[in-house]
Every structure is written in C-alpha cells, then in structure tokens.
N, C-alpha and C positions, 0 to 999 in steps of 0.2 A: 415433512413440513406442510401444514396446512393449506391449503388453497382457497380463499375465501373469492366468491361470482356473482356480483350482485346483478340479478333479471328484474331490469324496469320495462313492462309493457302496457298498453292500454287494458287489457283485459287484466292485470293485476301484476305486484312485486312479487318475488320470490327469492333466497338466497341458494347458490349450490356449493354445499361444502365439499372439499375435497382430500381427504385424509386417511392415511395406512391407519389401520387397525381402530379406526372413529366404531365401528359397530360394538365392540367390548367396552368402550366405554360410552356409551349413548346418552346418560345423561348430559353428559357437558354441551349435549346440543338440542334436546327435546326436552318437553317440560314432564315429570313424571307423574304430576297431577292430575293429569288431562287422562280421561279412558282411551284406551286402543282399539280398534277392530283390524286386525292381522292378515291378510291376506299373500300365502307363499306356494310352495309346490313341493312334491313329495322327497323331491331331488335336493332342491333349496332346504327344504325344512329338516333334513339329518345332518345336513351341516351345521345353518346356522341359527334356527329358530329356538333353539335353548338359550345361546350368548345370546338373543335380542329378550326372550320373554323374563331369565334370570333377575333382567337389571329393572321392570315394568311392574307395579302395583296393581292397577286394574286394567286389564288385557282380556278379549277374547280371538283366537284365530281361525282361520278353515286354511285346508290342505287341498287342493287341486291336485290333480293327475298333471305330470309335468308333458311340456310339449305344446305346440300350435292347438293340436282338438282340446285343448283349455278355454280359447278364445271361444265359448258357446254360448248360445242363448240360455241352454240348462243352468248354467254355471253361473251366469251371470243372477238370474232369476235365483237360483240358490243362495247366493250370498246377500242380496238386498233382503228375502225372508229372513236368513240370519242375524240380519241387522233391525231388521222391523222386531224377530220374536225376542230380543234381547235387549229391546229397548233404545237401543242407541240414537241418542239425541242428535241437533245440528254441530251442540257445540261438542262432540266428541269428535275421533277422525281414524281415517286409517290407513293402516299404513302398508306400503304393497316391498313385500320383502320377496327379488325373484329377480327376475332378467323381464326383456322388452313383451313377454305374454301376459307376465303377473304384473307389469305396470300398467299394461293397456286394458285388461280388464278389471282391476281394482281402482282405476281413474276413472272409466266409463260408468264404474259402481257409483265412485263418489258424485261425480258429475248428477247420476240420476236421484241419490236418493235422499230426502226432502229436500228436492232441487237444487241440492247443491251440499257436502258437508266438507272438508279439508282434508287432505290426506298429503303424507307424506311419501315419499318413493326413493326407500332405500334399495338400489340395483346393484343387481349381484353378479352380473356377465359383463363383459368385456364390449360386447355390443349394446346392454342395454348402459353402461357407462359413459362411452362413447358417445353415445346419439341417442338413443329412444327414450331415454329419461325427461329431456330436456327438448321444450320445444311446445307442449301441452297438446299432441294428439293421445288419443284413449279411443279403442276399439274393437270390438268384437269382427267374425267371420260369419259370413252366412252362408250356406250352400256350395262351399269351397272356396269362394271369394275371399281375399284376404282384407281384412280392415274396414269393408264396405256398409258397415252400421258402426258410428263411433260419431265423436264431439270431439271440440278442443277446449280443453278445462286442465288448468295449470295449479300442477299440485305446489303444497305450501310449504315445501323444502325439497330437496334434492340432496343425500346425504349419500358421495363416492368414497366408498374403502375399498382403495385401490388391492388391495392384500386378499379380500376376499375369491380372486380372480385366482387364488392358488389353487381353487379344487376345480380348478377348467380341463378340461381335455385338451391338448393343442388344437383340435378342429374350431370347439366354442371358443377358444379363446381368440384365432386366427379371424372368426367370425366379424370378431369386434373392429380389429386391423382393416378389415374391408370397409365397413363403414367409414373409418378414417381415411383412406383412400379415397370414396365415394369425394369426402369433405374438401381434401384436400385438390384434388382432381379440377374438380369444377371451381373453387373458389380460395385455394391457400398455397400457394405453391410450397411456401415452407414447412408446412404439414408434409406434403410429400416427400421432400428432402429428409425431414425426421425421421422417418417409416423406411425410407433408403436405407438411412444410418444406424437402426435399430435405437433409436434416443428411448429414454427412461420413458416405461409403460406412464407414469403419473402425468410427464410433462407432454405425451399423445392426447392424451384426455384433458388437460386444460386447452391443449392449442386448439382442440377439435371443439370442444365445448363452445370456446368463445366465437370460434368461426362462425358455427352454425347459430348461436343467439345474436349476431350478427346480421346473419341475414333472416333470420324471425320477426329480431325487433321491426327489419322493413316490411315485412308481411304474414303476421301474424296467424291468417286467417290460410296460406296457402292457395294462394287466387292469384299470384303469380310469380316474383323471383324465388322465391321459395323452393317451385317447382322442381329447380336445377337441381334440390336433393334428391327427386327420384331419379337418378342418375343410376340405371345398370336395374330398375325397379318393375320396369315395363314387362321384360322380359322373363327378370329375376322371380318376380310373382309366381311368375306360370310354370316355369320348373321346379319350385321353390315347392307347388301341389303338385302337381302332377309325379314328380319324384321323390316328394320325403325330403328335400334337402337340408339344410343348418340355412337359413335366413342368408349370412353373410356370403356364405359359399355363390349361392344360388345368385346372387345378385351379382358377385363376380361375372360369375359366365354372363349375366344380364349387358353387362358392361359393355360385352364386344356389339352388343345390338343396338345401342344406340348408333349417332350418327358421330363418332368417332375417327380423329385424321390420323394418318399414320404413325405420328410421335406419339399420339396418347396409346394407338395399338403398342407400339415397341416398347412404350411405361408397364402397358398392363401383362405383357408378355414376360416381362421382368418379374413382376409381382405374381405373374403364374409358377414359373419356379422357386420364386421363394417363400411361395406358399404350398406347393408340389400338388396346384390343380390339375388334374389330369381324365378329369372324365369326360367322356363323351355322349351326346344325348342325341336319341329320336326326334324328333319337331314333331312326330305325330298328336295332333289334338292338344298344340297349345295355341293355336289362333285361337279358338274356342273359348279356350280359360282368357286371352288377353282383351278380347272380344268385351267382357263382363267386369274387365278394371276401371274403375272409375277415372282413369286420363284418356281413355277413348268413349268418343261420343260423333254423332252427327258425324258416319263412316271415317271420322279422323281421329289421330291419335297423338298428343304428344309424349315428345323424344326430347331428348339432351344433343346440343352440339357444341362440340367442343374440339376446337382445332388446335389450342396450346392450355398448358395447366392453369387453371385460377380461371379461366374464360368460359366458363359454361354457361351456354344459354338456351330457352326454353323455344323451341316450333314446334311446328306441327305438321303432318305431315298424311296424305291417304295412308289409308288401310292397305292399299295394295306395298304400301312401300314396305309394312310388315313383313307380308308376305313372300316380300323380293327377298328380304331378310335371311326369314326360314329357310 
C-alpha cells in the first residue's frame, strides 16, 4: 500500500513516495520526458539499473566503485565533467539510484552543478531508506573525514521500494534498524516499541521517516535540535574509518559513548543481541580521527544525553570527557 509524505520546508517542497515494487514500474511516478543523468554503484547497478534504465527514453548513467571511498573529490569531479561533456541542461535532473554514498554524492553533484539542477534519490538500503534520503544533507569525505565538504540541497522526490532491500545482506540491512533506533531512542518511543516487536520493515520507514522530518522541519539547517540525530555519531565516525565498518554498525557501538543513563544502556544491550553485535575495538587513534569531526570545536565536543527514550538532548561537553570515555 502506498505511502504518500508530503515535505514542506523553507528551503523547498518535496514528496516521499513509499511503495513495494514502485522501481518496476517508475513511470507512474516520474515524468518520462524529462532527460536523466543516472548516478549508481557497481553493487546497485547488477541489481537494479536495467529495471530502472528499461522503462527511461533518454538517460545517461556512471557506475562508481561501491563503498564509503566513493564519497571522493575524483568522483565527484568525474561526474559533473560527465554532466558538462554531455551537455545536460538545468532543466534535466538526476537521479541517485544506491544507498546513503550514492545519495550523498549525486546530491552534492546536483547541489553544485549550474548551481543548482533537480535530482531525484531512489535509495536502495535499508539505511539510506530509513534516514539518509530524507532530510537534504549531500556530502563528500576528505582526508578520512567523513561528510566534512557537503551542503544541504533537498532533492525533488524521494521514491522508497521497500522490496528492494531483498538483495541486503542481514549486516546492511541491520544497518538501516540502527538508524531507526538512533530515531527512535532520542525522539519516538514508539519507533522503539516497533523494532522491539519486529513490526512490518514498510511501517519502520514511514514512522522513522516522519519522525525525523519532524524534527528538520524545526531546524532545517542543523544548528541545533537536529543535532540529537547524531546520536551514537560522534564516536560511530571514528570507528566507522579507522575499522572499515558498515555505517550502522559502527554507530551502534557509537551509541554507548554518548552520555547515556542506565535504561537507555539496558535498551541498547537488548538491541546488541538482537543484533549479535559482538565486537570489540582498540581506542588507539581515535581521539585523533574525533578531533577533526565537525561537532568538536574550541577543545569542546558535542554529545547526546539522554536519560529516558524520546528525550534526547544536545550539550557539550570537554574534550577530556572524551577521553574519560576511551
């Protein structure tokens, strides 16, 4: 059953559709007139970039290397040349067919190039369904840092087939689960009761969706309640590079480093087994990497506190307290 979301912000409208198997049939929601510029990854593209380009008249795509070292300046600089040598006008758009890598740097494309063209962001993971779709961050990596060159530029649909999440591994798919956790943790309690319950993967993604445009529409820009979405992020970052991890995973473990009260540890202790996280990590040389996240600044850092579910709120805190952490 469809899900229709409509997103009123100051910086623009947007619709997020939400619907099993919507990618096979794409016209009934994009207009087939309009040119595409295609933007997917190696992994994404033997799946589903034949069911999207089959049903498309005039289309060009690029293929990325799948994974975070996607998020490049090369890569990025590659596909605006493909877009200048191929002519693609303002009023053409394009469309980021992948999870939360290929939306953040096919938005970051659109965002830059003739200041601006429309792109759509069909997401194809669990996590980038969940949460990365929706919300209008786009951003590349630089120097290991994650996200630390990007903009907020709100693409011009948002189109979830929940079905596509078939060809997940349980790790990416688990991934996505964490985000929704992150959502509901800090600001849904009934999100977390769902995810207790195992409730239907579609009806995780609308409650999660709305939550978090919820708290967007109050701060659009991320300059403050917002913040509470980097819940589990701080720390999540740093092992997130330093280890190779899966996004969501990595933010789990993040989790316990905030400033966290008992009940929310015995929630996420919960959600460690039924997620069967069980690794264990060095702290060596990740003050380092947390050092160079953009929520630390002027020797302070902020953290999430949150003493019961749905209450998450944003301080700040020394650098030493990190470190008390590690």
């Amino acid at each position: 059953m469809k899900k229709l979301i409509n997103v009123e912000l100051k910086n623009g409208n947007y619709q997020v559709i939400i619907e099993s198997n919507l990618l096979k049939n794409i016209e009934d929601y994009i207009d087939l007139s309009q040119r595409y510029f295609i933007v997917t990854d190696d992994n994404v593209a033997a799946y589903y970039l034949e069911t999207l380009t089959s049903q498309l008249k005039n289309f060009d795509y690029i293929v990325l290397a799948n994974g975070e070292a996607a998020k490049s300046f090369s890569n990025l600089q590659m596909i605006l040349e493909k877009l200048l040598e191929l002519n693609y006008e303002r009023t053409d758009q394009i469309i980021a067919l992948g999870g939360g890598v290929i939306g953040d740097i096919a938005g970051l494309a659109a965002s830059l190039y003739m200041r601006g063209i429309a792109y759509i962001n069909i997401p194809t993971s669990s996590l980038a369904q969940i949460d990365a779709s929706v919300g209008g961050k786009v951003a590349i990596d630089l120097a290991g840092v994650k996200n630390v060159i990007g903009d907020f530029y709100n693409s011009s649909q948002v189109l979830i087939d929940p079905a596509l999440t078939a060809s997940l591994s349980k790790e990416h798919y688990q991934a996505g689960l964490v985000e929704a956790l992150k959502i509901g943790l800090t600001s849904n309690s009934k999100l977390v009761s769902m995810l207790e319950a195992d409730a239907e993967y579609n009806l995780i993604v609308n409650q999660a969706i709305r939550t978090k445009l919820s708290i967007v529409k109050e701060d659009e820009m991320d300059l403050g309640l917002r913040n509470i979405l980097n819940f589990g992020h701080t720390f999540g970052h740093a092992l997130e590079v330093k280890y190779n991890l899966i996004h969501g995973e990595a933010v789990f473990y993040g989790m316990y480093y905030d400033d966290i009260s008992s009940d929310i540890k015995n929630i996420l202790d919960k959600f460690k087994e039924k997620f069967d996280y069980k690794r264990e990590f060095a702290t060596d040389g990740l003050m380092d990497l947390m050092i160079n996240d953009k929520k630390v600044s002027k020797d302070m850092c902020s953290l999430i506190k949150l003493d019961k579910v749905g209450a998450g709120t944003v301080a700040r805190y020394p650098l030493a307290y990190l470190k008390e952490k590690l």
